[in-house]
Phi, psi and omega in degrees: 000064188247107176182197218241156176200158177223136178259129169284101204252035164190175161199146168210201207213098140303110169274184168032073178228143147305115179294150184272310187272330154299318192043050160244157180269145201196152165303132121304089199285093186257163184197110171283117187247162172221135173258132177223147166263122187252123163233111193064226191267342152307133170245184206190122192242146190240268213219143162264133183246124196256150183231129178239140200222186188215146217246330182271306202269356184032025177301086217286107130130058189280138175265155173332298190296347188269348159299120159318147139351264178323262214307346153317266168351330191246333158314282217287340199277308177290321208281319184303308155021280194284099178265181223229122201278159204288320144014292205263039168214013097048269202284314164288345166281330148316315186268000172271350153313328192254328179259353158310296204297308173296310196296338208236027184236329188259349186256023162260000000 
């Protein structure tokens, strides 16, 4: 059970923003995903991935650059938000517990 997975861990809403691809005013939809790698019952956290959509044209994964200023701006403010629960980091306090534990075994 060794591999990569991605969890959605926030979500929100840009209201009233222009879409680039409809070029109607419509909600932003965003949902902060986080990727982590599991191995057995370890977990690992790598990277957070912000995903932004549009609520009418329902074009899915809109780039930064296709974004108003103000909706950067409220982007980046939900995306700082989203924080990563203490759960998923798990796994670098065990092995750094297992290289405490080794370390203080060679110096008897």
């Amino acid at each position: 059970m060794i591999g990569t997975v991605e969890r959605k861990i926030s979500q929100g809403v840009i209201k009233e923003e222009k879409c680039k691809v409809c070029n109607e005013e419509a909600d932003l939809l965003v949902d902060v995903y986080l990727k982590i790698f599991v191995i057995k019952f370890f977990v690992f956290p790598s990277e957070k991935r912000t995903m932004v959509s549009c609520s009418k044209c329902k074009k899915g994964d809109l780039k930064p650059y296709e974004l108003t200023s103000t909706a950067k701006n409220k982007l980046f403010k939900i995306n700082e938000a989203a924080k990563i629960p203490s759960v998923y980091f798990s796994g670098y306090i065990i092995l750094v517990a297992i290289a405490f534990l080794v370390m203080i075994s060679k110096l008897k």
